[in-house]
N, C-alpha and C positions, 0 to 999 in steps of 0.2 A: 551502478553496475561496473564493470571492467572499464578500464582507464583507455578501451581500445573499441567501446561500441560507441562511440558519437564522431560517426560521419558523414557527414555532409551528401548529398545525394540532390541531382541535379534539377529533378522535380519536385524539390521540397519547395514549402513555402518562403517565399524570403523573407528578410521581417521588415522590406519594405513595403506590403503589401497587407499590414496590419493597418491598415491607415488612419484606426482611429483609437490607435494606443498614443497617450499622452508625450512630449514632449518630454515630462518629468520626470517619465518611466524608464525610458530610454537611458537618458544624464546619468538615474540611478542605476541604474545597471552599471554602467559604466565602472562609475564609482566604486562598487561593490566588488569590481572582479578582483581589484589587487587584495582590499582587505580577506576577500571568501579564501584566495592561497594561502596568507598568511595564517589563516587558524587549519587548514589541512595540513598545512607541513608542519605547525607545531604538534598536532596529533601526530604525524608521523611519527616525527621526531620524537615524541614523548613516547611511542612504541620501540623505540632503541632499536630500528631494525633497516634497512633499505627495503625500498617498494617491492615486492611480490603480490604479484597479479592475485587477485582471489580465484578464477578462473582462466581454463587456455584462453590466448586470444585465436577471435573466428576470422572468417573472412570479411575483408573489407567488404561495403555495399557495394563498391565498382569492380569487384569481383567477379567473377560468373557464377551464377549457382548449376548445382549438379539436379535441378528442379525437373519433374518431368515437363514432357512434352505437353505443348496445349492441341491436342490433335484428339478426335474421338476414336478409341479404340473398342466400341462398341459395350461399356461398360456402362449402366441406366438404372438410375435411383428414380422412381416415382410414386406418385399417391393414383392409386384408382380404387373404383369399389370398399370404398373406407378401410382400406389397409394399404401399408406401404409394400413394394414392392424391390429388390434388388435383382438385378438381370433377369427377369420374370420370374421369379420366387416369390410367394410372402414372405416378408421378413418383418419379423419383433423387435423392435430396438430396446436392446436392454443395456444403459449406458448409465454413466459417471460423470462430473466435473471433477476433472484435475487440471487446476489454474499452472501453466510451465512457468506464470512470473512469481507464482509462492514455492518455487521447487528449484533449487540450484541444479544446473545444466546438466551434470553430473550423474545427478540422480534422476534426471526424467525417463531415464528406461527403467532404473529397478521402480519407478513408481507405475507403469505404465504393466508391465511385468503382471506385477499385484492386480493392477484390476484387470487384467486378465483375469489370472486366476480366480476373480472372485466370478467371474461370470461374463463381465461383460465385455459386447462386441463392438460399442462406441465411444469415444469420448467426446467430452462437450467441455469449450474452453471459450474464456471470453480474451478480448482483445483491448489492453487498457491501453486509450490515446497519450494519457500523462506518462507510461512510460516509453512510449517512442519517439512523441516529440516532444522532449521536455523542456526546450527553448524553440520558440517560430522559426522556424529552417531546418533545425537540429535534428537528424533523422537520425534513428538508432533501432538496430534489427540484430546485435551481436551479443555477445555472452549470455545472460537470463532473457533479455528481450529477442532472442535469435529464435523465433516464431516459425519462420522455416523450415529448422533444423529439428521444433517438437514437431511437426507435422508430418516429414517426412521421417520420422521416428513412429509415428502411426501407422502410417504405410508399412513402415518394414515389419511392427509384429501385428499388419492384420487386424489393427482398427479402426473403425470409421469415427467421421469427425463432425460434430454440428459445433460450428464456430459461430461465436456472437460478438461482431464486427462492433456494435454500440451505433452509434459515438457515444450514446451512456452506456451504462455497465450494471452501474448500483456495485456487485458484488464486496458489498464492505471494505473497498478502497480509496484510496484520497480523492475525495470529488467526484466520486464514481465513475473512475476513469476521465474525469476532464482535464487537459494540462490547466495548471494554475495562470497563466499568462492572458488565458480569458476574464479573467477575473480584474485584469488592469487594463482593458479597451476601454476606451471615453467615445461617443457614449456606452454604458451599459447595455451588454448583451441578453435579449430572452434567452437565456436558454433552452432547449430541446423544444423548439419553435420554428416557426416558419420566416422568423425574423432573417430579412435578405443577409445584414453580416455574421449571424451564427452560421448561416448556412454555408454564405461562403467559405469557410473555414472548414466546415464541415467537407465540405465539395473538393477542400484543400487536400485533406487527411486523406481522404478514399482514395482520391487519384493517386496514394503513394503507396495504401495499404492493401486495396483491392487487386489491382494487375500483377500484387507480387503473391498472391494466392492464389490465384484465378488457375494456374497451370498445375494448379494440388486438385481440384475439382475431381468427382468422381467420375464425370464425364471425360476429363482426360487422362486419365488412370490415376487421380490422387484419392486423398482418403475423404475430402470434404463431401459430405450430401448434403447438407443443408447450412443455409448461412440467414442469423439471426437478425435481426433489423430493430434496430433501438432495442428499449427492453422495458418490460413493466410498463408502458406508456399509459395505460388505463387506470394507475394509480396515479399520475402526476397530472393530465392533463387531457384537449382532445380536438387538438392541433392537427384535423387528417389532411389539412394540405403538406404537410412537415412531411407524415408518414408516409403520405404517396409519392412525395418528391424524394425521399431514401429507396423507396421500392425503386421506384426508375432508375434514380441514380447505382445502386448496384446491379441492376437490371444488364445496363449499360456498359458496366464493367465484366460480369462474369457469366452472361451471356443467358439464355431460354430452360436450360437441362437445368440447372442446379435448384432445390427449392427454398424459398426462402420463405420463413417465418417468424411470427412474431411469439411471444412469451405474454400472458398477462395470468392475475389471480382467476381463481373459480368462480366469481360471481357476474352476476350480468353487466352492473355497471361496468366495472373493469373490462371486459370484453366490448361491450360497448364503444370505450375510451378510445382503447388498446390496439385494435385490429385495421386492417386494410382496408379492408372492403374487396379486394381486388381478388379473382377467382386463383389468381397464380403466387398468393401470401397465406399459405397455411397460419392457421390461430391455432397453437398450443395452451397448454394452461399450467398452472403450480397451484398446489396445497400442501397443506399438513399430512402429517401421516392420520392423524385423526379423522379426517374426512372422509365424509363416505365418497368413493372414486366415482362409481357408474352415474350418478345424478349431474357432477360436473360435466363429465363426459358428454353426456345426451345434451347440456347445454354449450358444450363445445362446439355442438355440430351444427347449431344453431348461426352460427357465427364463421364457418365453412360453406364452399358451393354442395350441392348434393355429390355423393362421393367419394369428395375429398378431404373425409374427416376421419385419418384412422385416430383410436385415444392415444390422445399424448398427455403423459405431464412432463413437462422438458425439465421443473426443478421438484421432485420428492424427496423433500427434507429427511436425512437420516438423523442429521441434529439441529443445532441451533449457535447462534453468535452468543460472544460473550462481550459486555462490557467490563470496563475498570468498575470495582467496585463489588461486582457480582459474584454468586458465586459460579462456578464453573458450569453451563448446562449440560444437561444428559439427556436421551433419549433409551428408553426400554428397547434391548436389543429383538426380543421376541415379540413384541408387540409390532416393533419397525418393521419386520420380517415378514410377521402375519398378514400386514397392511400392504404391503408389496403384494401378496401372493394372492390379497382380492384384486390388484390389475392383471399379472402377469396370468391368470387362472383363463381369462375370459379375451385373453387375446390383445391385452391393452400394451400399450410399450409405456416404459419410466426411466427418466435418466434420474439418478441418485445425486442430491446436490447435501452436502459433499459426496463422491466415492473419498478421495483423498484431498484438504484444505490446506497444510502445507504451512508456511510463513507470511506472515508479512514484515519481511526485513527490514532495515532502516526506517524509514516514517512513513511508510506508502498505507499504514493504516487510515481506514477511514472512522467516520464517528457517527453517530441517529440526534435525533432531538426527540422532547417528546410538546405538548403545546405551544412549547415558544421556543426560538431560538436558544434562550440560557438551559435550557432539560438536556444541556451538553454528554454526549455516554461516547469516549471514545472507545475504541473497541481495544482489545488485548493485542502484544505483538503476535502472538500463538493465532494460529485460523486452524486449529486443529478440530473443531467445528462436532466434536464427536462423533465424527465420519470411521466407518470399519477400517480405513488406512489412519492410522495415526498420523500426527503430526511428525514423529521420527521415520514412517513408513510400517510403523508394528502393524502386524494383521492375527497374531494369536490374541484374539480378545473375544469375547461373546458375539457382539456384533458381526464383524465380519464370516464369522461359522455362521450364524444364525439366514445372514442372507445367501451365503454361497449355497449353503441346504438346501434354500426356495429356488434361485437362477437355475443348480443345478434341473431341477425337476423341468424344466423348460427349455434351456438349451437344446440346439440342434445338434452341437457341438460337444464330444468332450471337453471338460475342463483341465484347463492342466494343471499340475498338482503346485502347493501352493508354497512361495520361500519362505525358506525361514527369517523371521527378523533382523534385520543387519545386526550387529553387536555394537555393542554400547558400552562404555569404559566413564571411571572420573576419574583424572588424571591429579586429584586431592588438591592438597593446600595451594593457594594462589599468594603470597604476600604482596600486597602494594603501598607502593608509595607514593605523596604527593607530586606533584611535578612543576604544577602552578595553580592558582587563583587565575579563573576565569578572567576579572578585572585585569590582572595584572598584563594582557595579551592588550591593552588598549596603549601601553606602552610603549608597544612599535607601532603606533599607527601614525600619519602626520594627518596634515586637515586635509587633504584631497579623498583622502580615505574614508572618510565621512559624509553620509547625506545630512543639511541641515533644512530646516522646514519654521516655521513658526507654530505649525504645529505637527500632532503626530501624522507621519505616514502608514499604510497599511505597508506590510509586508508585501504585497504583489507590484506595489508602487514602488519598492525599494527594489524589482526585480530578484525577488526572492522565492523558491517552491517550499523552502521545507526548511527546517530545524528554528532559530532563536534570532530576536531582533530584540537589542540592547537601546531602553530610549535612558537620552540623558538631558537634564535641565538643572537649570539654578535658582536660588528662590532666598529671600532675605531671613535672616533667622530670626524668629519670636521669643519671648521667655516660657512662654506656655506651649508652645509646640501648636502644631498645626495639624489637619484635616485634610487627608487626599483622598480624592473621589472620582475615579476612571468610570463612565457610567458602561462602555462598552470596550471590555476584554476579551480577547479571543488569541490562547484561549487561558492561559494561565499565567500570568504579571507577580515576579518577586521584586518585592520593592525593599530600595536598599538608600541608606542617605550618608552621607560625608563632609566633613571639614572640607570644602573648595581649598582652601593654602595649605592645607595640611595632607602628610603621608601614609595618617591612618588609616584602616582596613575599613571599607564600607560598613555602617553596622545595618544590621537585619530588621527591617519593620513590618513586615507580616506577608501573607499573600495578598491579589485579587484577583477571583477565581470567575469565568465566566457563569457559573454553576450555585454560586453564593454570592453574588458581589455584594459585598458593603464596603461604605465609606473607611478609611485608616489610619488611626490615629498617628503622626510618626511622633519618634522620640526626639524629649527635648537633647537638641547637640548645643555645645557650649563652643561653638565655632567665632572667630574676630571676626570673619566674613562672611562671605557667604558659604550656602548648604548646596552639597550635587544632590539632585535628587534621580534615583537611578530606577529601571523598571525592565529589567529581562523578561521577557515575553513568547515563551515555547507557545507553537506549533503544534497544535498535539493528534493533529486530523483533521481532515476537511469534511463536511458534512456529506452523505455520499447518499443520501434517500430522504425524498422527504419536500416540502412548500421550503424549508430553509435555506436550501445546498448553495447558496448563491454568496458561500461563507470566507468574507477574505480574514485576513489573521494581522495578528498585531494591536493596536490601540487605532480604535475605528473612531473615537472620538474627542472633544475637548477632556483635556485633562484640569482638574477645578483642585487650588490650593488654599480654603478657607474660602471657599464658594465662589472665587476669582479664577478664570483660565488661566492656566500655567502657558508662555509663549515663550519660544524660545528652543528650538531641540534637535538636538543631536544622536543619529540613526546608527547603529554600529551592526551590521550583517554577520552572523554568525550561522549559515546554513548547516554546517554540518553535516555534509554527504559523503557518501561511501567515501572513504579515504583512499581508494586506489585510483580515483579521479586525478590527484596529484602530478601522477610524469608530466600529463598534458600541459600543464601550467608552468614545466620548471624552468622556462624563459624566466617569469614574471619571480616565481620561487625565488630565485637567488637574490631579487632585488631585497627581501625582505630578512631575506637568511640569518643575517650578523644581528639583525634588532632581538627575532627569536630566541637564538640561542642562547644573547643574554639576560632573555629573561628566563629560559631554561635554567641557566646556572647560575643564578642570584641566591645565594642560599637562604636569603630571608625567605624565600618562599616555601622552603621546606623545613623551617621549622616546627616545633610543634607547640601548639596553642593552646591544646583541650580541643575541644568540641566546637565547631563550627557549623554555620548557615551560609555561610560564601561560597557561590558554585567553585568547582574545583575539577582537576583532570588530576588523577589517578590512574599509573601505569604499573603492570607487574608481567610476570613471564611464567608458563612452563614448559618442558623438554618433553618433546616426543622421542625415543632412540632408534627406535627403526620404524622401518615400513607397516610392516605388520602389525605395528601399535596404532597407527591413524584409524581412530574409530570416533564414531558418532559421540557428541557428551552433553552437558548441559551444563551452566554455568550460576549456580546460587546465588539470590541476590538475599538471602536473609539477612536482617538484621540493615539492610542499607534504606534508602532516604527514598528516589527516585531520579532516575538520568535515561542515560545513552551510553550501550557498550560497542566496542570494536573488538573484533578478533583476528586479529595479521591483518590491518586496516579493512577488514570488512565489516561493516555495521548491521552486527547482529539485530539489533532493537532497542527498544524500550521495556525501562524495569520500573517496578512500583509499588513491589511487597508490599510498604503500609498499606497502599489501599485494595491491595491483592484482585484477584484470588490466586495469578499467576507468579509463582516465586523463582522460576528459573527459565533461561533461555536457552531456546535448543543452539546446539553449533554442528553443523553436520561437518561428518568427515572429511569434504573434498577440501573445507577452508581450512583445515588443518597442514604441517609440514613435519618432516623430520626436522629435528634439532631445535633452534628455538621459536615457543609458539607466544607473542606479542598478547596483551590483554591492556585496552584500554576505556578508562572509563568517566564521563563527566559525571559526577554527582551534583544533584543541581541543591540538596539541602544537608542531611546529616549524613554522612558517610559511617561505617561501621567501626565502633572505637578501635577496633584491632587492627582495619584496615585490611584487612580476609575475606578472598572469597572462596569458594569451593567448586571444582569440579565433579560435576556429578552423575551417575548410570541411568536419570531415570526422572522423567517429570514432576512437576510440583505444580496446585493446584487449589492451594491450602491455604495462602497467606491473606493477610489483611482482615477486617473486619465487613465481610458482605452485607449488603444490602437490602438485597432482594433472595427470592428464594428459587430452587433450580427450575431451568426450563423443562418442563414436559409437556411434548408435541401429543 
C-alpha cells in the first residue's frame, strides 16, 4: 500500500512478545531488509521516474480521527420476534459485500454509490489481519487499509454495515486473512483454535482493531449493526471453547447493543460446528443461488434462541471464484434474480456476496486445494467474481438490471437512479525494453545480504510475506547429467544451472510445479568446475480455505541431486511489494544505489539474444496529456509468458495468458497521472518477441487453454 500507512501505534504488539518465533527468523529478517531495497529501487529505477505515491497520504494513527462519539444517542439495531428490527421498525436487510481492501481509496464511494443504486441498504466487509499487521508491531489503517475512513464513508451515504472482524476471513485472500508471520512461530501454531499462543495473538489484534470501531457502532451513531465472529467455522472445525472465548472477547470490546454473528453453510453439520451456542450470537447461514432458501431457513432457527432467528443468508452467491486455469465463471443473471426474490418475497433478508469483488492487487490473492495439499488452484488477480458491479465498477450489464428489478419491488425506499459506467480509454501501443536479467541484481549483493542454511529455508523463516525466494547451491559436474528432485515446492520452482567460474547466462532446465512435480533432468554443462544450481521460487497464494491453509512457501524440503541431499544454500529475498514502500527505506537505499545503477547501465544486459527463459524486468512508458484523459484501462498481457506488472510503482498484479483464462489487468484511473505514466514488468519465462503491450478499453477473459468448464450456481 502507500509508502505512508505503516505506523507504529502504541498498542501494537511488539515483536518481543512473539516469544516463540525462532532465533533464525529474526537473523533472517534482518538480513533480508537491505537486500528487499535493493530490488525496490531497482524497480523504481527501472520505471525512469521519481516516487509518486499511488495514493493521497492519510492521517497518521497518532492522529486524532474525526470518528464519532461512543455515546448512545438512542439509535437500536435489534432481533426480536424473528425479525430484525431498526429504531423499532422492521427492517429487511438487503445488502452486498464490497471488500474497501480490493477497491482503491479513491473509488470507494463511486462503488458504494452503485450499490446504492442497486437497492441496497447494507454493506458487509470483512477485516483482513495480513493487511494491517503485516509485520508483529506493524500497525497500518492508511491508504487502502484506512478502514475508518470506508466506514465512515457508510455513514455519510446511509448505509449500514455488518463487519466480519475474522481473525479468519476465507474470502479468497492470502491465508485468509492470517499475516504470514504465523506461519514462522516455533512451536507451531493450531490455528483458528483454542490453542493459548494463537489466541494470544488473536487477543493481540482485537485490542488494536476492536476499540478503533467500537465508536462506528450503530449504538453510538455509526453504521456498524452487526459484527461477525470467525467465519465458516463449521466447515473447519468445532473448537466452541475458541468461539465462546471470541464472543467474550469482543463482547468486551464493543459492549451489549451491537449483534454479533456467526456465518456457517445450510447444512446441519456446519451449523452444528459453526455456531455459539450463546443466546446473544445470532447463526446466519450461506448457499448457492440454487438452493431451496425456506428449508435452510427453518433450520436456521434451529440453531437460534426462540425469537431470534429473523432468515439470514449473510453470503448469496451472485457468482463464483475463478482459478488459474479455468475458465471464467458465470452465473445466469435471471435465474440469480429469481432466487433472490424467493427470500426477499417472504420477508427473508440477503446480503449478495459479491454486490462488487473488486481486485486483488499485488499478491494478496489467495489459492483452494482440492484432496491434497499439491490440487494447488490459485485464484486470478481479477475478484471480479461476476458480481452486478463489475470489477471496473460497470453496472450496465444483465445482472445488475435483473436484481435492481427484484430489490426494487421491496424497498421502502426509492432507489436512486443509477451512474453511468466510469469511462474507459486504451491508451494503445506500450513499447518495452529490457532493463535487466533478474540474476544479474545478485551482482550488488555482498554476503551479509544473504541467508545461508545447509538446507532450504521456508520463505516465512527467511521473514518474508510475498513475491520470490531465489535458492542457490553447488554441485560437481557429471558427464551424463544429473537428476533433481524437490519433493516439496510451494509453490512454483524455475530451475536454472551455470558454469560456477564462468560469466555465462544461467541456462534454463525446466520447472517444478507444486501441481505436477516430477523429478528434472538438468543439462549436461560442460563446466572445469563446478555447476550453480539455481531454483526461483514464486509465491503464488497462500491457501485461504480448507484442512491445508497451514501453507508456508518456498522449498519445504530436502533438495536430492542423483538421490543424494543437495547441502549447502544460499537464500536471496526478492519480495517484491508495492514499489511505493521505497521512501521509507531511502536511508538504507543509497547504501546500495552505485551497485544498481551499474547494473542498470551495463549494456550487456540489454542486448538482444533471441528468445529467452531467464526472468527479466521489462520497462516502458505512456503519456497521459491532460486531466481529463485519466480514465480507467487495462493492460494486455497477450502473447507474454507469466510475471508481475507495476504501474507508477503500483503493483497491479499477476499475468498468466498461457494458462489464462484472464488476459488483461485492470489499472483504475486514480493510479494513473498527467505526463508520464511508468509501466513495469518481471517476466518470469518468455516475454513477447516484439516486446509490446497494449493498452486497452475493456476486459479479457479468453486466454489460455481452460480446464474445467464454467461455474453455474
Amino acid at each position: 500500500m502507500s509508502s505512508t500507512a505503516r505506523t507504529p501505534a502504541s498498542n501494537t504488539l511488539p515483536l518481543h512478545t512473539v516469544e516463540s518465533a525462532s532465533r533464525a527468523t529474526a537473523m533472517a529478517r534482518k538480513r533480508s531488509l537491505r537486500r528487499t531495497t535493493v530490488f525496490v529501487t531497482l524497480l523504481s529505477l527501472a520505471a525512469f521516474g521519481a516516487f509518486v505515491p499511488a495514493f493521497a497520504p492519510l492521517p497518521s494513527l497518532s492522529s486524532p480521527r474525526s470518528s464519532l462519539p461512543r455515546t448512545s444517542n438512542g439509535q437500536k439495531f435489534e432481533i426480536t420476534s424473528d425479525k430484525f428490527w431498526k429504531d423499532g421498525n422492521p427492517f429487511q436487510i438487503i445488502g452486498g459485500d464490497v471488500h474497501y481492501f480490493r477497491v482503491v481509496p479513491e473509488y470507494w464511494e463511486d462503488r458504494l454509490l452503485r450499490a446504492k443504486a442497486l437497492g441496497l441498504n447494507t454493506i458487509q466487509t470483512y477485516v483482513p489481519w495480513n493487511l494491517h499487521e503485516p509485520k508483529p508491531g506493524e500497525a497500518v489503517f492508511e491508504g487502502i487499509a484506512d478502514i475508518i475512513s470506508f466506514l465512515n464513508l457508510c455513514k455519510k451515504l446511509d448505509l449500514l454495515v455488518m463487519l466480519r472482524v475474522g481473525p479468519y476471513i476465507c474470502a479468497e485472500w492470502d491465508f485468509g486473512g492470517f499475516p504470514y508471520w504465523l506461519l514462522a512461530i516455533e512451536p507451531a501454531l493450531t490455528l483458528r483454535s483454542s490453542d493459548p499462543a494463537f489466541v494470544k495473538l488473536v487477543e493481540r489484534w482485537w485490542s488494536i482493531l476492536l476499540p478503533k470501531v467500537s465508536s462506528l457502532l450503530y449504538a453510538n451513531g455509526g453504521p456498524i449493526i452487526m459484527v461477525q465472529i470467525e467465519n465458516e467455522y463449521g466447515s473447519y472445525g468445532d473448537d466452541k471453547t475458541y468461539l465462546h472465548h471470541l464472543a467474550k472477547l469482543a463482547r468486551g470490546y464493543l459492549g451489549d447493543e451491537v449483534i454479533l454473528y456467526t456465518t456457517d453453510g445450510g447444512s446441519k453439520e456446519a451449523l452444528q460446528k459453526g455456531t455459539v451456542g450463546d443466546e446473544d450470537v445470532f447463526s446466519a447461514v450461506d448457499f448457492e443461488t440454487g438452493a431451496e432458501p425456506w428449508p435452510i431457513f427453518k433450520l436456521q432457527k434451529q440453531f437460534n434462541a426462540p425469537g431470534k432467528s429473523p432468515p439470514l443468508v449473510a453470503e448469496f452467491y451472485t457468482g463464483w471464484l475463478t482459478h488459474w486455469g479455468e475458465n471464467i465463471a458465470q452465473t445466469d443473471a435471471e435465474f440469480t434474480a429469481a432466487a433472490l426474490e424467493k427470500i426477499l418475497s417472504r420477508n427473508g433478508s440477503a446480503v449478495l456476496y459479491m454486490a462488487h469483488g473488486g481486485t486483488n492487487f499485488g499478491f494478496y490473492n489467495g489459492a483452494n486445494t482440492g484432496g491434497s495439499e499439491s490440487e494447488y488452484k490459485p485464484d486470478l488477480t481479477s475478484y471480479d467474481y461476476d458480481a452486478p458491479i463489475k470489477e471496473s465498477g460497470d453496472v450496465e450489464n444483465p445482472k445488475y438490471k435483473a436484481i435492481r428489478k427484484i430489490v426494487k419491488q421491496y424497498s421502502t425506499v426509492p432507489l436512486p437512479s443509477v451512474p453511468y459506467n466510469n469511462a474507459k480509454t486504451g491508451y494503445g501501443r506500450i513499447q518495452l525494453q529490457r532493463t535487466s536479467f533478474l540474476f544479474d541484481l545478485l551482482n550488488v549483493l555482498g554476503p551479509h545480504d544473504v541467508v545461508e542454511s545447509e538446507n532450504p529455508l521456508s520463505m516465512e523463516l527467511v521473514g518474508q510475506m510475498f513475491g520470490f525466494l531465489l535458492y542457490a547451491s553447488e554441485f560437481a559436474a557429471m558427464d551424463d547429467g544429473s537428476m533433481l528432485t524437490i519433493p516439496k515446492v510451494h509453490d512454483r520452482g524455475q530451475v536454472f544451472v551455470s558454469c560456477t567460474s564462468l560469466e555465462d547466462r544461467p541456462l534454463y532446465a525446466g520447472a517444478i510445479e507444486r501441481w505436477s512435480n516430477k523429478p528434472l533432468r538438468l543439462p549436461v554443462t560442460k563446466c572445469a568446475s563446478r555447476i550453480t544450481l539455481y531454483v526461483l521460487v514464486e509465491n503464488m497464494g497462500r491457501v485461504n480455505y480448507g484442512s491445508y491453509m497451514f501453507d508456508m512457501k518456498g522449498i519445504l524440503t530436502s533438495v536430492y541431486l542423483n538421490g543424494r541431499v543437495l547441502l549447502g544454500w544460499k537464500m536471496f529475498s526478492i519480495p517484491l511489494h508495492n514499489l511505493n514502500e521505497a521512501t521509507k527505506l531511502n536511508p538504507i537505499v543509497q547504501v546500495g544505489h552505485s551497485g544498481v545503477t551499474k547494473v542498470l547501465s551495463n549494456k550487456s544486459i540489454n542486448r538482444s539474444d533471441g528468445a529467452t527463459r531467464e526472468p527479466a524486468f521489462y520497462a516502458g512508458s505512456f503519456r497521459v496529456n491532460k486531466v481529463a484523459q485519466i480514465k480507467d484501462t487495462f493492460v494486455s498481457f497477450r502473447g507474454w509468458g507469466k510475471g508481475v506488472a507495476y504501474v507508477n510503482d503500483f503493483n497491479i498484479g499477476r499475468f498468466w495468458p498461457s494458462f489464462g483464462p484472464q488476459c488483461n489487468l485492470y489499472v483504475p484511473a486514480p493510479v494513473l497521472r498527467v505526463g508520464v505514466n511508468s509501466l513495469v514488468v518481471l517476466e518470469l519465462e518468455s516475454p513477447k518477441p516484439d516486446l509490446v503491450l497494449h493498452s486497452v478499453d475493456e476486459p479479457d477473459f479468453s486466454c489460455g487453454k481452460s480446464k474445467s468448464s464454467v461455474h453455474q450456481l
